[in-house]
C-alpha positions in Angstrom: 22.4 2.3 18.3 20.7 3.9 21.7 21.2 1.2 23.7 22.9 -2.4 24.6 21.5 -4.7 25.6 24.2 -7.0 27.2 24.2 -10.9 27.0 26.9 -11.5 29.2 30.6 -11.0 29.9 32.9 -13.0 28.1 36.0 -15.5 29.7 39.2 -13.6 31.0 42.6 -15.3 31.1 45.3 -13.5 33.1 49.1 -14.6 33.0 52.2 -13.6 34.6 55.3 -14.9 32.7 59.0 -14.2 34.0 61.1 -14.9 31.4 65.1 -15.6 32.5 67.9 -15.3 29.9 71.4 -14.1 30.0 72.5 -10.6 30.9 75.2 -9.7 28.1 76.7 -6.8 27.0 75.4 -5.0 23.4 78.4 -5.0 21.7 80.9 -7.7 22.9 78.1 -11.2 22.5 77.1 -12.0 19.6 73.6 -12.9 18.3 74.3 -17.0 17.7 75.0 -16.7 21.7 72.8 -14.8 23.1 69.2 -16.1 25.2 67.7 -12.5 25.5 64.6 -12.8 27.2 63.5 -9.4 25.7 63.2 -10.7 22.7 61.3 -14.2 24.0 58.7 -11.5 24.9 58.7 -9.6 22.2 58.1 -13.1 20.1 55.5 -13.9 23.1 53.6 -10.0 22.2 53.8 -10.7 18.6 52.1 -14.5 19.2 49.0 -13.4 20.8 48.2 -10.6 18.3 48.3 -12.9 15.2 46.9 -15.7 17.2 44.0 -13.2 17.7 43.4 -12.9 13.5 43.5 -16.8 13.3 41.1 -17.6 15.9 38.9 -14.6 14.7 35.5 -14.1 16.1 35.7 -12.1 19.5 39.0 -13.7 20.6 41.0 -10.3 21.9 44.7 -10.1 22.9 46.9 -8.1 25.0 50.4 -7.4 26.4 49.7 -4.8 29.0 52.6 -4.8 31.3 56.3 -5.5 30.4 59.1 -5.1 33.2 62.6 -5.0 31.6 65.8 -5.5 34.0 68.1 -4.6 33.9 66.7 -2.2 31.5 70.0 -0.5 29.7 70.4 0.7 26.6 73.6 -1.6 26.3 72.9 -4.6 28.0 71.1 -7.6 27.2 68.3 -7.7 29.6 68.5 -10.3 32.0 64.8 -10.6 33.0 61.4 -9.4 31.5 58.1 -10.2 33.5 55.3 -9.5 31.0 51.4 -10.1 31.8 48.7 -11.7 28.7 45.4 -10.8 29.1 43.8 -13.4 26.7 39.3 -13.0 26.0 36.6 -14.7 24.6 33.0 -15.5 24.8 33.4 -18.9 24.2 34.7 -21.3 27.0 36.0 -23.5 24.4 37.8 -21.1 22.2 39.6 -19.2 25.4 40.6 -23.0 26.3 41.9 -23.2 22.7 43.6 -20.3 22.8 45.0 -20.5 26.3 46.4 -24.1 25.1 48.1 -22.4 21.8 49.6 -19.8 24.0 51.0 -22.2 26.2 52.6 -24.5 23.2 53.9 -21.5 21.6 55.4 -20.8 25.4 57.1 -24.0 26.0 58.5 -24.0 21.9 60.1 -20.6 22.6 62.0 -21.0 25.6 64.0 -24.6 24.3 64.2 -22.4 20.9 65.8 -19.6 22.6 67.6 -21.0 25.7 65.6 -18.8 27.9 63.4 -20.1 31.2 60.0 -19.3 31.6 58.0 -19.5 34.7 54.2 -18.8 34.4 51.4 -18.3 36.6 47.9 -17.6 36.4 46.6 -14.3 38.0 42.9 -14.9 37.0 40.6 -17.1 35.2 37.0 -15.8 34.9 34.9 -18.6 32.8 32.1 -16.6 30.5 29.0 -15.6 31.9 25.6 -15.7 30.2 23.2 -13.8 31.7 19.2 -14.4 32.3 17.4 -14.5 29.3 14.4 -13.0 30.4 15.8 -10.5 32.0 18.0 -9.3 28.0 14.8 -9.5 26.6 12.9 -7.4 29.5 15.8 -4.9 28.8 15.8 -4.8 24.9 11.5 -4.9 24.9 12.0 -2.0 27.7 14.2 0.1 25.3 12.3 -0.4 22.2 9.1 0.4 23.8 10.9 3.6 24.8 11.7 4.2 21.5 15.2 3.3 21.6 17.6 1.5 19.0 18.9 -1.8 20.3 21.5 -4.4 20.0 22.7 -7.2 22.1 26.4 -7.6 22.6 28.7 -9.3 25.0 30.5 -7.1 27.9 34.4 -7.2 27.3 35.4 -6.2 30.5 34.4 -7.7 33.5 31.6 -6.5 35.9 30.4 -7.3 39.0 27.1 -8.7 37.4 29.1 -11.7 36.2 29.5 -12.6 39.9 26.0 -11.4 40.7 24.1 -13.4 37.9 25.4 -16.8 39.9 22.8 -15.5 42.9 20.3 -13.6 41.1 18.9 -13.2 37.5 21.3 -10.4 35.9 21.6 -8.5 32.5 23.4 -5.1 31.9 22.5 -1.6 29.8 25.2 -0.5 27.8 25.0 3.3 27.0 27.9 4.3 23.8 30.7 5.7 24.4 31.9 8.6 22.2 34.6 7.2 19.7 34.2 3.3 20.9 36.4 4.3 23.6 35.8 3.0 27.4 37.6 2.3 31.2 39.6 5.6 30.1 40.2 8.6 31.4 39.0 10.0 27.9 36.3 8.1 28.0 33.3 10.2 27.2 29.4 9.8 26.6 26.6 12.1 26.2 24.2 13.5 28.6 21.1 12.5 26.6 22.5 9.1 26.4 23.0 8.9 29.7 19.7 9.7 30.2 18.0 6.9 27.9 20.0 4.6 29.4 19.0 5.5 33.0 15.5 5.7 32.0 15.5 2.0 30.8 16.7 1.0 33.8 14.1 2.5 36.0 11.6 0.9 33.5 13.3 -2.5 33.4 13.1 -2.1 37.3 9.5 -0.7 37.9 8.8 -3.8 35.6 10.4 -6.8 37.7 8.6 -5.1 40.9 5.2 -5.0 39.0 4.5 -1.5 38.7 1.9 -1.1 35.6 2.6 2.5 34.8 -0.9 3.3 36.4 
């Protein structure tokens, strides 16, 4: 594949939880008495990664930050504040997701005699994009001679906020490996290349250049 041909960017979920349990020491408490909210969060990081294989589809999941205090090798933490970054394409399945999570939330903490304070740090709904302008990008590419396919954008862009003004698609070019927003991220000059080149044509074509 030569070039994607984005659809749209799919529905980001962002949420702080700080989790408040007992601070106890390692040796001297034993397990029946403990509320260690290090392992809430671990039960919490575990959650959204199966709840990813049972929703299926494009439903993603992640745990990217987790702040342990007081963060000893012998103590019981007191505290962890963990973030869950929570994706999909559909409005309805992010919902459903977002609603699991938050059952699975409230369960835990009377389970584990922990407190658990949550609040949102983003909620992006997913964005289609114009349909004439995919197909002016996919017709552009193939007319260039270029292999297509249309795909949603994981991560968000500032097109999602610009297709609310203006009609708005994207050009993916591939990355080597699958691998993107990375500092090993990596992608070929000549791909480059055929992906700026469909842009100039997609863009020569919405301001009615005929190529004479």
């Amino acid at each position: 594949m030569d070039i994607g041909v984005v659809e749209g960017v799919q529905g980001i979920s962002w949420t702080e939880l700080t989790i408040t349990g007992q601070s106890a020491h390692a040796g001297t408490t034993p397990m029946h008495l403990r509320h260690d909210p290090l392992y809430a969060a671990s039960a919490i990081a575990t959650f959204v990664r199966e709840l990813t294989t049972e929703l299926g589809g494009d439903q993603v999941a992640t745990v990217g930050r987790m702040d342990i205090h007081p963060n000893l090798v012998n103590v019981v933490a007191s505290t962890v504040t963990m973030t869950v970054d929570l994706r999909n394409t559909s409005e309805g399945v992010l919902q459903d997701a977002e609603e699991r999570f938050r059952n699975f939330v409230h369960a835990l903490a009377e389970r584990e005699g922990v407190e658990i304070a949550s609040r949102s740090l983003a909620r992006f709904a997913p964005v289609d994009f114009d349909l004439a302008m995919i197909d002016a990008v996919e017709a552009t590419a193939v007319d260039l001679g270029h292999s297509t396919r249309r795909m949603p954008s994981g991560a968000g862009h500032d097109a999602q906020m610009l297709s609310r003004v203006c009609p708005t698609a994207m050009i993916f070019t591939p990355s080597v490996g699958g691998l993107s927003h990375n500092i090993a991220e990596f992608t070929h000059a000549d791909d480059i290349e055929a992906g700026a080149n469909v842009l100039l044509h997609v863009l020569l074509g919405c301001a009615g250049w005929s190529g004479h």
